[in-house]
N, C-alpha and C positions, 0 to 999 in steps of 0.2 A: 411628735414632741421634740422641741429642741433639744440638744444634747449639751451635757454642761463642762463637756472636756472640749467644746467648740471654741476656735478661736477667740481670746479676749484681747480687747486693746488696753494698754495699760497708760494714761498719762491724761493730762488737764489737770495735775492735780495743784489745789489752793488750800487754806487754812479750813474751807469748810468740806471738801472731798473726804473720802473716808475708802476704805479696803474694801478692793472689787472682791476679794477672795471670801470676806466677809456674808455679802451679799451671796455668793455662788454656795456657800456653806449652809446658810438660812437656805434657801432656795433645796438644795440635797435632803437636808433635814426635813422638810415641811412637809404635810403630808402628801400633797400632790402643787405643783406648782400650776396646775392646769386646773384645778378644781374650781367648778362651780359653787359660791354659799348663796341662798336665798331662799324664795318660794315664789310660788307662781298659785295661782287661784284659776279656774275655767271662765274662758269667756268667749263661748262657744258662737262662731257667726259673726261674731264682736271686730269692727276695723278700728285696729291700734296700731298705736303709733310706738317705735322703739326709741329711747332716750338713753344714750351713751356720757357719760363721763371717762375719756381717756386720763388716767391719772399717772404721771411717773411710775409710781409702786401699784398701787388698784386701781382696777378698770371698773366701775359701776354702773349699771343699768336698770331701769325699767321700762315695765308694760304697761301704756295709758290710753283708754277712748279715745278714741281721736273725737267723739264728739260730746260726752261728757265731763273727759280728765280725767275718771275713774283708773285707779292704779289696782292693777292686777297682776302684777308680780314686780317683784326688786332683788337684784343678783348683785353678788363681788367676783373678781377672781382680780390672780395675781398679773401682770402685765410682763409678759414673757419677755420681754427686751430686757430685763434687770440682769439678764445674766451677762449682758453687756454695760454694767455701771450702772448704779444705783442711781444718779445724777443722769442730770440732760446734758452737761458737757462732756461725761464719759461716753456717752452714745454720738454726740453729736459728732468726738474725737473718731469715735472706731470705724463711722463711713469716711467722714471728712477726710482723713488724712491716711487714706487706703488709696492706691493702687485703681481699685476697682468699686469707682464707689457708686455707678449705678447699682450692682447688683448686692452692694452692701445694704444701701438705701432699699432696693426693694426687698432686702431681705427684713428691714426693722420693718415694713412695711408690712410684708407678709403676716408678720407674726401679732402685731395688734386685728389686723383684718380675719385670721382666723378665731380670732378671742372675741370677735365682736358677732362672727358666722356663725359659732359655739354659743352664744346666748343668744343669739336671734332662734335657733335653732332647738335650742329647751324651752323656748317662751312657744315657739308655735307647738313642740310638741305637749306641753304641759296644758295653758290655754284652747285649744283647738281653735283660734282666731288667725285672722288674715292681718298679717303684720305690713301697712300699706304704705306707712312712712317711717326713715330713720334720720335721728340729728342728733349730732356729735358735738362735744367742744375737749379743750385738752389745751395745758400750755402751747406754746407755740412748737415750741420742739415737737411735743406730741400729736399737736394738728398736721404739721405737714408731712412726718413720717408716714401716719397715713392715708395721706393726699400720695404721697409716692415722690413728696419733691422736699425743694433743698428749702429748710427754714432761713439760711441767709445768718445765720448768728454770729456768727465775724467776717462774714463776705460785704463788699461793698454794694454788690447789686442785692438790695432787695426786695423781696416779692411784695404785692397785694395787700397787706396786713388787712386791713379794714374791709371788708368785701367781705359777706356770704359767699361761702363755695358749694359748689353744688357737683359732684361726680360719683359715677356709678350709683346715680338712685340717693344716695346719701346727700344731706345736707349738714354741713360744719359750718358752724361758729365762726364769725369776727375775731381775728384777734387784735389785737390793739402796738405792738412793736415784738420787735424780736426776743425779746425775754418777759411779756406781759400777754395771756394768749386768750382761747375764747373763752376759759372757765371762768378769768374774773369776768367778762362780759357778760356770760349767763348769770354768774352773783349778783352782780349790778342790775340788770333787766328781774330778775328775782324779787332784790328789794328797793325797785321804781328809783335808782339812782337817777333818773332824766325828770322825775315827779319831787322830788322832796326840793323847800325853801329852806330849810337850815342843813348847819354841818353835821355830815356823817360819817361813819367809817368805817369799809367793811377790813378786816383781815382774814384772808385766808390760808390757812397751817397747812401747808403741803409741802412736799418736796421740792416743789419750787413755788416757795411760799410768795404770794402778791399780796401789797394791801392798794386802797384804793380811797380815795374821801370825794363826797359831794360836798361844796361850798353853797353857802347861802346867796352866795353873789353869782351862781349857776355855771359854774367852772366843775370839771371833774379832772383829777391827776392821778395816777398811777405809778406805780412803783413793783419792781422785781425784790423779793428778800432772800437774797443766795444762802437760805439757812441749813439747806440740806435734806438730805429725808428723816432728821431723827424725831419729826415729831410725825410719824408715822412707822414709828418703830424700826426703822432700819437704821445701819452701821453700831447695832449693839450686840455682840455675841448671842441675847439671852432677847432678841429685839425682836418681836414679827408685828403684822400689820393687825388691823382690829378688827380680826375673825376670830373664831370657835377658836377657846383656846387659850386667849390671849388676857392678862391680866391687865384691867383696865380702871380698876380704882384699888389704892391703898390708901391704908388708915392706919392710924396708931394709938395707944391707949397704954399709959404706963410704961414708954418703952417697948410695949410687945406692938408687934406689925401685923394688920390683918388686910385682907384682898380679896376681892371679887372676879372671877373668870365669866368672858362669854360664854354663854352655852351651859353654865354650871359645868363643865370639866375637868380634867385633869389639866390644872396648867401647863402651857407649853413654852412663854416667853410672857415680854411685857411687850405690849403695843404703847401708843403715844402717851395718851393720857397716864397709862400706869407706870410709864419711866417720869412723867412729871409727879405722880403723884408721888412715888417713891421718895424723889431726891428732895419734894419739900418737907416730906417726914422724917428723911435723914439731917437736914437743914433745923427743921424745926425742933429735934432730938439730940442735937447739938453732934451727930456722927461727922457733920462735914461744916468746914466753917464757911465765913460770908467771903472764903476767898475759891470756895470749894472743896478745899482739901480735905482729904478725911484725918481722922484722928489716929494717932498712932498702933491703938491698939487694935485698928481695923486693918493694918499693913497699905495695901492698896487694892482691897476689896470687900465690896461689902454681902452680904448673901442675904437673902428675902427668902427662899427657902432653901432644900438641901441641893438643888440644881441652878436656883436662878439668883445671879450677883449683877455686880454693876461695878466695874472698876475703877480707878483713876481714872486712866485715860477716858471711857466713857463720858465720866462725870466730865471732865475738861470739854470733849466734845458737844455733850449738850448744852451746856454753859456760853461755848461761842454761837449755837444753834440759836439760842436763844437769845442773845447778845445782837447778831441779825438781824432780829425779828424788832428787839424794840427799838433797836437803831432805826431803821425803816420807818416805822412808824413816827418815830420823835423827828427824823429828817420830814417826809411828807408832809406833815402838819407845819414844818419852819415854811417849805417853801410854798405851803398853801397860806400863811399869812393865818393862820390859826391854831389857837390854845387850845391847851384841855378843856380848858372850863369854859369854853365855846363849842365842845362839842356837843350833839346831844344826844345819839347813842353810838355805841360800837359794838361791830355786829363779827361777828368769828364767826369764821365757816370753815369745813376741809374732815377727813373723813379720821379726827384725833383720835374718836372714841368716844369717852365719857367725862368730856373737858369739864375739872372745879375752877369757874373763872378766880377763884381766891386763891386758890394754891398758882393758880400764873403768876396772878400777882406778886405774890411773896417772894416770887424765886425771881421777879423782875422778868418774865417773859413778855405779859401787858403793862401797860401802864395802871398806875393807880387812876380809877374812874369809876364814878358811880351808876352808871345806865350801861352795863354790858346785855349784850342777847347771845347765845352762843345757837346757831342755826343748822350747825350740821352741816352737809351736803351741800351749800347753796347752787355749786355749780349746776351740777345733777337737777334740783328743780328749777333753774335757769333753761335747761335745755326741754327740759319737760314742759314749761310755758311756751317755748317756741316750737312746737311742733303746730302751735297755730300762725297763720301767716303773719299779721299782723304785727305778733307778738317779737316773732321774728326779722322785723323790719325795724320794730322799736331796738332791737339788738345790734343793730346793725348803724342807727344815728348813735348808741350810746358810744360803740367802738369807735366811729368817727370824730366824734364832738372830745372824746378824750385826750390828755395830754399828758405824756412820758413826761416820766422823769427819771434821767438817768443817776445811777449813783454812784456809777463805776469808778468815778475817779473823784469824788467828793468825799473833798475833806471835812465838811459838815457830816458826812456819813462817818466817816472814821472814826472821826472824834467822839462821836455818840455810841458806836461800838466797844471804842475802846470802854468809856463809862460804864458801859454796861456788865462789862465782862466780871462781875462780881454778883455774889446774889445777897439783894436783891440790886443793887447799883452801887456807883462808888457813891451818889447824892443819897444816900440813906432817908433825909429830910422828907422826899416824898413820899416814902412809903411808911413814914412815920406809925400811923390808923390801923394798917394790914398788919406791920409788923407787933405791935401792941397787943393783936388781938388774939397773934398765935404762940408770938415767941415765950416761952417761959423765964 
């Protein structure tokens, strides 16, 4: 096990970055940073296929037939790199701009590879099956760390993006540009982005959040949303990811606040959903106003119970996290040449919790829309589709046929971030329906 007094790098840092020591203190705190959650079922004789989701913050897995699909076990753990930045430019920073950064690189390498050895290795001994094939996908960052090579993310040379990779036995994921990688590929291959005639959209809430739209006119664009990992619980003191533990729905009633834990246990923090559900009950109980701020008589902290708060600065953090996200979204749709109300569904994916598509709304994380699906995982059953060949080649035209779009220096992006940085927006107008229906 890594050591967490190990060399940190410390710098990339932007408006959406957030305290590596944060991360390292979650991490100390948690029960084991190496801990396996899931279950496995026997499937004795049985040849299955392993399915990997490499995630910034969680790694996810399951066990599937490889000739029925049958799923026989599904695991979490934490992705041991975090103790090098919580972000993908902090990691990319601590090999990139080392001295020594082969053996930096194969050191981020090392450490997903043994996380993915560790659940291959409970799934055989749990199952008693022949585990005969494995496929992986991961942002880009997370794909090539461990491929063992350089993702190329401010270099001029770079790699392959669009290609199936195939090493040591393993197979990985398409990714699509240097900050768009295979997990939206497996979303999209999930729900037949290359099959649908009207407009759709997927969004995925991660820590390095993508969203993606199919066009009726058979164009697919993509986009990176630098939102950060808060909507996976990390950079909040009281933040962890959404395992045992972790408070993942609140509610209010009269002022009084109630909440729900995985696992029915002893709260330990809030994961994604329960830091949104949180601040729309603080929002909708008038504790914080539409510019954020809390009320005076809360100073600059609010408490959910006698251990777990949420600060100013928090609350500012999430606020721009989310600011991001609809930014992204409202820019992708201008330069796809489509409306809302030519959408016809949007679909969220990414490992939130127990996302209320309403409470997004409210707090202007989504847009106001009447056809939301919220799917979970999509990557994860992206990759699980393509442990057949096939399926897997259809993953591999959608990565090709699709087209970046960068937003790094767009002022259509900015401008739409900026708007947003209020909740629910500074255009009130649209969320006119939402707000009516909660606000007192």
């Amino acid at each position: 096990m890594i050591s967490l007094e190990d060399d940190i790098y410390y710098g990339g840092d932007n408006i959406f970055s957030q305290s590596d020591k944060k991360l390292r203190d979650f991490l100390s705190n948690y029960e084991s940073p190496t801990k396996l959650e899931g279950y496995c079922k026997k499937a004795k004789n049985k040849k299955c296929g392993l399915s990997v989701d490499i995630g910034t913050t969680i790694i996810k897995a399951s066990l599937n037939d490889l000739n029925t699909g049958k799923m026989y076990g599904e695991v979490s753990t934490l992705n041991k790199q975090g103790v090098y930045g919580a972000t993908v430019l902090h990691r990319w920073n601590y090999f990139n701009k080392s001295k020594d950064n082969p053996k930096r690189l194969a050191h981020l390498s090392d450490l997903v590879k043994t996380s993915v050895s560790e659940i291959e290795c409970y799934f055989s001994k749990k199952s008693k099956s022949s585990i005969e094939k494995t496929v992986l996908a991961g942002n880009t960052a997370m794909t090539y760390f461990f491929l063992n090579e350089s993702p190329g993310l401010t270099s001029k040379d770079k790699p392959d993006y669009t290609s199936v990779k195939k090493k040591n036995g393993n197979v990985v994921l398409p990714c699509i540009f240097e900050w768009v990688g295979g997990d939206i590929t497996a979303g999209m291959t999930y729900l037949g982005f290359d099959k649908f005639d009207k407009n759709v959209m997927l969004i995925d809430l991660g820590t390095n959040g993508e969203v993606a739209v199919s066009t009726d006119y058979g164009a697919i664009l993509v986009a990176a949303a630098s939102a950060g990992p808060a909507f996976e619980g990390e950079g909040f003191r009281c933040g962890m990811p959404a395992m045992k533990g972790a408070i993942h729905q609140v509610s209010s009633k009269k002022g009084k606040f109630k909440y729900k834990v995985i696992g029915n246990k002893k709260p330990q923090g809030l994961c994604g959903s329960g830091m949104l559900d949180l601040i729309s009950e603080m929002f909708i109980n008038g504790i914080i106003d539409f510019s954020g701020k809390l009320g005076k008589e809360y100073g600059r902290e609010f408490f959910l119970t006698d251990k777990i708060s949420v600060t100013q600065e928090e609350i500012d953090y999430f606020k721009e996290s989310k600011a991001a996200i609809f930014a992204t979204v409202s820019t992708l749709l201008e330069e796809a040449g489509v409306s809302y109300n030519n959408l016809d569904t949007i679909y969220v994916g990414g490992g939130f919790g127990n996302l209320n598509v309403e409470r997004a709304q409210l707090i202007g994380l989504l847009p106001p829309f009447h056809n939301y699906r919220f799917m979970g995982n999509t990557s994860l059953k992206g990759v699980e589709m393509c442990l057949k060949r096939d399926t897997l080649k259809r993953a591999e035209l959608i990565a090709k046929s699709s087209t970046p779009v960068y937003l790094t220096n767009s002022a259509t992006w900015m401008r739409n971030y900026l708007a947003a940085l209020f909740f629910p927006h500074t255009d009130t107008r649209m969320f006119d329906d939402i707000l009516k229906k909660f606000m007192k």
